[in-house]
N, C-alpha and C positions, 0 to 999 in steps of 0.2 A: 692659503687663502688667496695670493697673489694670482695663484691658478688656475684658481676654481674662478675669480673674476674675469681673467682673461675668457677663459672658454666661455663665460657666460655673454661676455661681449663678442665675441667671433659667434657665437650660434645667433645673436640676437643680430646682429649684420647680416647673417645668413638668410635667419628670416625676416628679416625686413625686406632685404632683396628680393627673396621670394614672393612678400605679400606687393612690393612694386609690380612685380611682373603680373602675379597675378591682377592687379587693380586695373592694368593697362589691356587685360585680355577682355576680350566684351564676349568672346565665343559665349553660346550656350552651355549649359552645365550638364554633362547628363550623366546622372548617379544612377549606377550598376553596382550589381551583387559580382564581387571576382570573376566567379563562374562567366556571368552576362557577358564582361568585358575582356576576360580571355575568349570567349567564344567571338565577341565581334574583331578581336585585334587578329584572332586565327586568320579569321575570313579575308579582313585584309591586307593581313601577310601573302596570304594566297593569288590573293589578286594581283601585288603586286609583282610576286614571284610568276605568275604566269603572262603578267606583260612582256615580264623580261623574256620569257621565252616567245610570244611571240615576235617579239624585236629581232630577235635571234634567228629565227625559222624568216621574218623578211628580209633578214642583210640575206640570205643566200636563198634570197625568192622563192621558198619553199611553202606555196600555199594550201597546201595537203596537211604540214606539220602546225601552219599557223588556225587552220580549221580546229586540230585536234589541239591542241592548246586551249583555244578561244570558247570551245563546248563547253568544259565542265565548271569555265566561269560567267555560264549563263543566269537561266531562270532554274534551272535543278540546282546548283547551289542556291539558290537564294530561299528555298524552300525545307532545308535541312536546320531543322530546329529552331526554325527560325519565331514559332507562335509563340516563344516563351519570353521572346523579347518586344513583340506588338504590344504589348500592354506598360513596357518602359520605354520606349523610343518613340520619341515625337512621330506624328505621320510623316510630316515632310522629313524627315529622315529615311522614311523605311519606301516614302516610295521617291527619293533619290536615288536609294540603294536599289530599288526594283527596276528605276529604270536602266541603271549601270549594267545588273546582269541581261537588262534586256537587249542592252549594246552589244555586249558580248555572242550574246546569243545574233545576232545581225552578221558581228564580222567575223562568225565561223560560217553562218549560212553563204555570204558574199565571199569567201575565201574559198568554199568551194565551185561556187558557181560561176563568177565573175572573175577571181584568179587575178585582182586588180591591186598589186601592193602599193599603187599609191593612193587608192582608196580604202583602202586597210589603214593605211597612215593615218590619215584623216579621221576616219574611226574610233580607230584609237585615241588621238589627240582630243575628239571631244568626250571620252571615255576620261579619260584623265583629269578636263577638264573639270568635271563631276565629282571628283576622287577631291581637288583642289578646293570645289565651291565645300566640300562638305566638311573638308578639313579645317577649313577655315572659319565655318558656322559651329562647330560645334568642339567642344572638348571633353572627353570620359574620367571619371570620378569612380572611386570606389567608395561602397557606403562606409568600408573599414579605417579608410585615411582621411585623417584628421583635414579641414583646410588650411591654407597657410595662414589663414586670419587666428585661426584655433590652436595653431602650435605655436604662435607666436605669444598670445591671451596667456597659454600655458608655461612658455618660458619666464613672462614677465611674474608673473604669480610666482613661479619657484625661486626666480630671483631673489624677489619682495622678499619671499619667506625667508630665505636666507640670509638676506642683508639683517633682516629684523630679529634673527636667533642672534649673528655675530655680534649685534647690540645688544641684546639683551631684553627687547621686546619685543610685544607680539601684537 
C-alpha cells in the first residue's frame, strides 16, 4: 500500500509538472491523425538534415553541391501529399511552410547563378528564421494522446478510487 502511494505521488508530480508546462505554453494546438504528424515531422527532419548539408557544401564553397542540396527542399517537396493536410493545418501555417520551400527554391537558383556564399548565408538565416517563427507559434498533438490536463483528471480519479476501496467506501 505504502507503494502503490508513493508511485501515485511521483506520477501525480509528474503530471502536475507536465500540466505547469503545459499551462505556460500559449503555442497553438494542432491536433493530427499519427499518420498527419509523422508526415509533417518527416518533412522537417528533412529540412533540417538538408540545411545541414547545405552548411557543409558552404564551409568548403562548394556552390554546385549547395544548389543540389537546396532543390529538393523547394516547392516539389512541399507539394507531396501535401492536400491531405490543407484541410487540418491553419493557412498561416501552410503558407509559412510554402514560403520556406520557396526560400529554398531561391538559394538553389542563386547558388547557381550568383555562386555567392555569403548570400546563401543570409538565405538561409532567414529560412531558419521561419523554421523558429513557426516553431514557436505552433505545437503538434495527436488525436490518440491524452492532454496532460486528461492524464492528470485520470490519475486523480484512480487515486480517489483507490483511496476509497482501502476504506472501504465508495
Amino acid at each position: 500500500m505504502r507503494k502503490t502511494r508513493m508511485i501515485i505521488a511521483c506520477l501525480l508530480v509528474s503530471i502536475s509538472t507536465a500540466t505547469l508546462a503545459a499551462d505556460n505554453d500559449n503555442r497553438q494546438i494542432l491536433t493530427l491523425s499519427g499518420a498527419q504528424r509523422s508526415h509533417v515531422l518527416e518533412e522537417m527532419r528533412a529540412l533540417l538534415s538538408g540545411t545541414r548539408d547545405i552548411l557543409a557544401a558552404l564551409a568548403t564553397d562548394d556552390m554546385a553541391s549547395v544548389s543540389r542540396y537546396a532543390r529538393p527542399l523547394g516547392s516539389g517537396m512541399a507539394h507531396k501529399a501535401e492536400d491531405h493536410l490543407k484541410s487540418v493545418l491553419p493557412r498561416e501555417f501552410m503558407q509559412l511552410g510554402m514560403s520556406l520551400h520557396q526560400d529554398f527554391d531561391q538559394i538553389a537558383a542563386d547558388a547557381e547563378s550568383k555562386k555567392d556564399s555569403k548570400l546563401t548565408l543570409r538565405q538561409l538565416s532567414d529560412a531558419m528564421a521561419k523554421c523558429i517563427a513557426c516553431h514557436d507559434a505552433y505545437q503538434i498533438q495527436t488525436t490518440s494522446l491524452p492532454s496532460p490536463v486528461q492524464a492528470k483528471e485520470t490519475l486523480i480519479n484512480s487515486a480517489n478510487e483507490m483511496k476509497h476501496e482501502a476504506h472501504g467506501t465508495q
